[in-house]
Structure formats: C-alpha cells, structure tokens
C-alpha positions as CSV (number, residue, x, y, z in Angstrom):
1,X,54.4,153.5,-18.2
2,X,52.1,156.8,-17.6
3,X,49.3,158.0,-20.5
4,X,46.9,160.1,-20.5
5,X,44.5,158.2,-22.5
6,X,44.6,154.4,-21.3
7,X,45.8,151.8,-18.5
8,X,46.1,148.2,-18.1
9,X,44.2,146.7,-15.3
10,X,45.6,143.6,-14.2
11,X,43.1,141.4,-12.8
12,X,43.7,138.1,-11.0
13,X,40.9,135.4,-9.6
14,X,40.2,135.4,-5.4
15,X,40.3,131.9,-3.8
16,X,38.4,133.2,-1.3
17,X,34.9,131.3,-1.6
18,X,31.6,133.2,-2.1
19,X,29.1,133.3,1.4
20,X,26.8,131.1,1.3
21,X,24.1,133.5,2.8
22,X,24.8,135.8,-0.2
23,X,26.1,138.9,2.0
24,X,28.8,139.8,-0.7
25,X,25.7,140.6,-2.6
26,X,23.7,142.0,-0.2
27,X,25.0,145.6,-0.1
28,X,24.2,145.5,-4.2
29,X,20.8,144.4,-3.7
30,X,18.2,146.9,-4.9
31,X,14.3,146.3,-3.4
32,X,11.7,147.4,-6.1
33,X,8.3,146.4,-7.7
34,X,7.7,144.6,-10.9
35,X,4.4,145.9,-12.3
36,X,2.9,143.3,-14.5
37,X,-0.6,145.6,-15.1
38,X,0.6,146.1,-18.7
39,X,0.6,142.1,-19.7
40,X,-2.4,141.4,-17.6
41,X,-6.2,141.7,-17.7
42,X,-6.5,143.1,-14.0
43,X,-3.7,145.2,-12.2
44,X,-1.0,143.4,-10.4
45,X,2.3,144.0,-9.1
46,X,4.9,142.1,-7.0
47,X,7.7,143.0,-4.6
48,X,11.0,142.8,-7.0
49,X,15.0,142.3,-6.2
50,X,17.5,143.4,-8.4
51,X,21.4,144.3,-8.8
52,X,23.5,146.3,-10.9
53,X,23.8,145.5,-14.3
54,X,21.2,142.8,-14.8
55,X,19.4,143.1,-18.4
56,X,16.3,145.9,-18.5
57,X,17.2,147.0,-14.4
58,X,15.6,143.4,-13.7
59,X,12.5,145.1,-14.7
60,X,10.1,144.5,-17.9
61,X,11.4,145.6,-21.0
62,X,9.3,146.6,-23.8
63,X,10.0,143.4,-25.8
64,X,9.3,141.1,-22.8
65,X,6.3,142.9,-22.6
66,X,5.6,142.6,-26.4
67,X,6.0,138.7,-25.8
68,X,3.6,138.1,-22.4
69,X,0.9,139.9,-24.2
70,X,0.8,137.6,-27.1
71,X,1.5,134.4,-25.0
72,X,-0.1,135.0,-21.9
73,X,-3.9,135.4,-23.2
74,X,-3.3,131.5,-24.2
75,X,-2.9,130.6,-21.2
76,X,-5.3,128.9,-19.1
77,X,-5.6,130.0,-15.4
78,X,-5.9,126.3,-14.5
79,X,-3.1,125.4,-16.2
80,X,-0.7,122.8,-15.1
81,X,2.0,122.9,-17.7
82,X,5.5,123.0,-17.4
83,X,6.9,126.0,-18.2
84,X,10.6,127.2,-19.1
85,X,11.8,131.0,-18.9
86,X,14.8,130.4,-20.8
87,X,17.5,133.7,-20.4
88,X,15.2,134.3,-17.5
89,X,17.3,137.1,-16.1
90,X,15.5,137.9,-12.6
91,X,12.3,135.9,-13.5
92,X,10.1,139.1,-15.8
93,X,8.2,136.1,-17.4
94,X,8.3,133.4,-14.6
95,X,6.5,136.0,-12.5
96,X,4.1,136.8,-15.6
97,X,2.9,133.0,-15.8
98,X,2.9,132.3,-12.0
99,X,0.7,135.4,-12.0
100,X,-1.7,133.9,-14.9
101,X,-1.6,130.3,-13.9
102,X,-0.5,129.8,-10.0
103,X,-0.1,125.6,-10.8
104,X,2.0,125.5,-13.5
105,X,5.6,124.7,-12.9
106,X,8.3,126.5,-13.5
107,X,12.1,126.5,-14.7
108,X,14.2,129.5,-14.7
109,X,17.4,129.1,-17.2
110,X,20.1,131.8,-17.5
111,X,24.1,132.0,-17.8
112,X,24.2,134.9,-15.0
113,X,24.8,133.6,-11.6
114,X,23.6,136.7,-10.1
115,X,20.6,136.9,-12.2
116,X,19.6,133.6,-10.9
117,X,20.3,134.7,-7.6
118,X,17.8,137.9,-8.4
119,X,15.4,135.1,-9.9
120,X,15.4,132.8,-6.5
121,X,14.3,136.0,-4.6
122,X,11.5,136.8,-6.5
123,X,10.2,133.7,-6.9
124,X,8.9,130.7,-4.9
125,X,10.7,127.9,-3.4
126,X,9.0,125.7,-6.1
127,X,10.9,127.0,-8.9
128,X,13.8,124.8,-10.1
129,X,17.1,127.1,-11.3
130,X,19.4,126.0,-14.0
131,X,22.7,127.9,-14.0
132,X,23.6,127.1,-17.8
133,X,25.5,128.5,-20.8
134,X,22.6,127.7,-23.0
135,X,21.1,124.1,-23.2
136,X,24.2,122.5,-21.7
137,X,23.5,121.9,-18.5
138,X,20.8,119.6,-19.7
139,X,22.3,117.5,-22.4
140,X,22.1,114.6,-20.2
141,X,18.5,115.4,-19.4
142,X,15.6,114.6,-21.3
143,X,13.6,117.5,-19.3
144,X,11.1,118.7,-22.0
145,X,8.4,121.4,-21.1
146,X,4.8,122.2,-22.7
147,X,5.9,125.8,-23.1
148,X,8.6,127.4,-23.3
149,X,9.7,131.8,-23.5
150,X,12.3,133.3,-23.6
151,X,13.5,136.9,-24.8
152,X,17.3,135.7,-25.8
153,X,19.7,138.5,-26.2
154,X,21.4,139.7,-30.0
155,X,24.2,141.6,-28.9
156,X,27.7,140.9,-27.4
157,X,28.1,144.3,-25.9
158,X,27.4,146.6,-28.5
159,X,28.1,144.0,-31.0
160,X,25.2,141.8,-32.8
161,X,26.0,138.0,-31.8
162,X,23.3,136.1,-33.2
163,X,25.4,132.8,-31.4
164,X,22.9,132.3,-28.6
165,X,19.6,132.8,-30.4
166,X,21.0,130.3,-32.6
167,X,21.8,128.1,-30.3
168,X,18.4,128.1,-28.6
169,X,16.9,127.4,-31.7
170,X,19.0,124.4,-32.7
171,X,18.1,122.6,-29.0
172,X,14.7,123.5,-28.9
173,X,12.7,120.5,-30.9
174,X,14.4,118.3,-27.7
175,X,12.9,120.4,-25.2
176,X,9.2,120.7,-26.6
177,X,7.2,117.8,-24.9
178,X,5.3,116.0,-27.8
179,X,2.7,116.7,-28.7
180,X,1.3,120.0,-27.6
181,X,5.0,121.6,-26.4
182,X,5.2,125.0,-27.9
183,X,7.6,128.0,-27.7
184,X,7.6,131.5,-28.3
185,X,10.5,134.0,-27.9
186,X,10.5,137.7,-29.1
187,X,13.4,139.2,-31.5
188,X,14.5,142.8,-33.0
189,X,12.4,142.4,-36.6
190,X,15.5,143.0,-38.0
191,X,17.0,139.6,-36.8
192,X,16.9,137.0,-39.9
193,X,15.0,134.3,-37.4
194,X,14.1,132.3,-40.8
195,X,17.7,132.3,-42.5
196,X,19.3,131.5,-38.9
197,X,16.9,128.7,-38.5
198,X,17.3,127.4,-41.8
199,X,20.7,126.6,-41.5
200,X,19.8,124.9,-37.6
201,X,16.5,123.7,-37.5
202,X,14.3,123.5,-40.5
203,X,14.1,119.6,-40.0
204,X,13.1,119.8,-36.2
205,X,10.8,123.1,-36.4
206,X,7.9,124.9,-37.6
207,X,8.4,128.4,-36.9
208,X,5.6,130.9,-37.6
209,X,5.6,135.0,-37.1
210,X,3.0,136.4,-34.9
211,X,0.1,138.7,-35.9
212,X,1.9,141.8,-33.8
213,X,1.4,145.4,-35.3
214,X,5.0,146.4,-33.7
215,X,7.4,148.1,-36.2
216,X,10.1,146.9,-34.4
217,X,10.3,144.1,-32.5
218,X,8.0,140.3,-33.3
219,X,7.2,137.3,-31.2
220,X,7.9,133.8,-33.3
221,X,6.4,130.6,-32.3
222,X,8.1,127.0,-32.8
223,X,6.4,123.8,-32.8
224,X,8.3,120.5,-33.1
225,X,7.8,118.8,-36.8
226,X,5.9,116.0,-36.6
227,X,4.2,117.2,-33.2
C-alpha cells in the first residue's frame, strides 16, 4: 500500500543481548556540565553525561531548580541522612545533595534504563540504582529514607497522566523513616495534589504547600501521620 501521508512501521524485538561495557550507547553519549550555582550558596558545577531524549537534556530544569532551592537550604552539610531521588532521571538532585551534604546516602529511582545508566556516570560508586516502574521494585523491601525528592512527571506524551504522581503519593508513608522522614516533590500549580491525594493518602500523609512566590509551578511537602 503507498500514501502520501502515513506508513506502518513494523517493529520486532532483537535477541541480541545489550554489551555489558555499554558501547551500544556510547556513540549516543553526550559530555556536558551540570551547573548547580543557581541552587547553591557558592558556585559549583560538575562534569555531566547525557543522551538523547532524557527529560530537561539531563540538565536542571526550572522546576528541579524551584524544588533544591526550597529543600536544599534545610539541609545540614554534616548530614548523614538517607536520601531518595525518586524519577531521578540522570541524577539533577542526587548531584544537588551530594554537593550540599558529601555523607549522606543516596538512592537513585527511575523507570528509564538509560537514564540510570546517565545517573551511574555522574555519580559515585556509593550510590545504589533502582531500575523500577514506580515503588515496585521495593515492595518486598522495607527500605525507608529520611528524605525523599523527586520532580515526578504529569504528562504521557503530550497528554496529562496524573497515574505516576499518584502513585508516588499512595507508597510514600512506607518509605518515610519514622519519625523525622520527610518528602518534598515539585508539581505544575495547576495539578490538583490535594484532590489526588485525598482519594490515596489522606490517612497516611500530611501534605503542606510551600511558601514559593512562583506563578506556576509549587514544591509540597509530606510527612507520615502520626510521625
């Protein structure tokens, strides 16, 4: 069949096995800089990897950046807490707490293979990865953290999908270490957070607005009830 306007693109799965030393990604690799100067006190940047497609160019967005400036003045540079970037894409805010608080340990969480693989380039080999559609690769943990971030995506494509935002609000009293764990994550302002979580969560969390003067995006912070 010939048209002008469309095609079908038939697609079938390899059984050839990915390299192990990552070369199939290598020629996709991009070398950069992540310049965290905007979400700290001093200036400070680090050497970056990232590859086609990842969220924000595997760089910091302006929500991301919106969320480290509210959560990272909070955070003691002796700190020893254990942290989760949850969505971490290639590791924006794991790099923005190493950079605060060099002790605390960290967890990167995100569905994208290849982000991960960004992540484990631009970070230590300290950092524990968890390749996970949401909280599922831990439901037969009992890993909880002090703090966790995360900036979780809204949109399927073009398409709002408020599916994993509410999904990371309905696992998150589990994962908050009682009875200091806290978490923040940052959200369009026109996402209904409190009507989401309602219907989720309002048994298992406190969740409170941030003072931010931003027009429109805003950082929420959850507590576990009874914490």
């Amino acid at each position: 069949m010939h048209d002008d306007k469309y095609g079908v693109v038939h697609c079938v799965r390899s059984s050839a096995q990915p390299d192990k030393k990552g070369k199939e990604l290598k020629k996709w690799r991009e070398k950069k800089t992540l310049d965290l100067s905007d979400v700290m006190t001093t200036e400070h940047s680090v050497p970056w990897v990232a590859y086609p497609g990842l969220f924000a160019g595997g760089g910091l967005d302006v929500m991301t950046t919106l969320l480290l400036r509210s959560v990272l003045p909070t955070i003691e540079r002796k700190s020893k807490l254990k942290v989760l970037d949850y969505c971490s894409g290639a590791g924006q805010i794991a790099a923005a707490v190493r950079a605060k608080a060099k002790k605390s340990r960290l967890w990167l969480l995100d569905a994208d293979a290849c982000a991960l693989e960004a992540a484990k380039r631009n970070l230590s080999d300290d950092v524990e990865f968890i390749l996970s559609d949401g909280w599922r690769a831990l439901e037969k943990s009992d890993r909880a953290f002090d703090l966790i971030l995360s900036n979780p995506p809204v949109h399927l494509g073009l398409a709002v999908d408020f599916v994993p935002i509410r999904e990371f609000l309905a696992g998150l009293a589990r994962r908050l270490r009682r009875p200091d764990g806290v978490a923040y994550f940052v959200a369009q302002r026109y996402v209904p957070v409190r009507a989401i979580a309602a219907g989720t969560t309002a048994d298992t969390l406190k969740i409170t607005r941030q003072g931010t003067d931003d027009a429109k995006f805003a950082v929420w912070k959850c507590v576990a009830r009874g914490a």
